[in-house]
C-alpha positions, -999 to +999 in steps of 0.1 A: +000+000+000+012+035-008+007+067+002+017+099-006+023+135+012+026+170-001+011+202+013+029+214+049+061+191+046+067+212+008+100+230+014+110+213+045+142+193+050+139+156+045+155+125+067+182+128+040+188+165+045+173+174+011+148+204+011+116+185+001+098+192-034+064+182-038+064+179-072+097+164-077+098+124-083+105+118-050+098+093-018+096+081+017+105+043+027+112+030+057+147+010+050+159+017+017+190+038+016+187+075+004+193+073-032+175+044-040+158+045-072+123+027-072+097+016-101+061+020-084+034+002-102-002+013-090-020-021-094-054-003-100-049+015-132-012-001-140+002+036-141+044+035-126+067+062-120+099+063-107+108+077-078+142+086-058+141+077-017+153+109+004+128+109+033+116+082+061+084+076+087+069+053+104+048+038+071+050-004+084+027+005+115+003+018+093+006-012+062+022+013+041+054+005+023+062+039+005+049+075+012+049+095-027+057+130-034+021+146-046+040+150-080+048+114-079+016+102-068-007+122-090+016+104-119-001+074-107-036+088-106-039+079-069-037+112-050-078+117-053-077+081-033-047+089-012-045+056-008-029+025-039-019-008-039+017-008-055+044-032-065+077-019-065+113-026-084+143-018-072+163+000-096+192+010-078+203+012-044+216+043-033+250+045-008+244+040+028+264+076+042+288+072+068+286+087+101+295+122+109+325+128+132+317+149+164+343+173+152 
């Protein structure tokens, strides 16, 4: 299941430290490294976009696998729903970053 967010977060940092872009081709998983590059396939209408990981949240508790941008999301004619099943591809995993030093 998918979901997808817009609205209050637009021009707010992400999890990755990217200012987010509603309209930009763009997601929120829950493990995937930032980076990642992701086919989404909305089951219902067979619409897929791909999207880039740069956020997280707490989507598993909810049955979610991916939050969309709205951009991303309206691609796949769900955002009237708010709510698609999905199937997602892997495309490319993006580099876990190393930690910051305390200096």
């Amino acid at each position: 299941m998918a979901s997808w967010y817009g609205g209050v977060f637009n021009g707010r940092k992400t999890a990755s430290g990217e200012v987010f872009d509603m309209n930009a081709m763009t997601a929120c998983h829950p493990t995937l490294p930032f980076g990642s590059v992701v086919r989404v396939v909305n089951l219902s209408n067979h619409r897929s976009v791909i999207v880039r990981i740069t956020d997280r949240g707490d989507l598993l508790e909810e049955r979610r696998v991916i939050d969309l941008s709205y951009g991303a999301a309206e691609k796949l004619g769900m955002t009237w729903a708010g709510l698609a099943k999905v199937d997602l591809e892997v495309l490319s995993l993006g580099r876990p970053r190393a930690p910051r030093s305390g200096k």
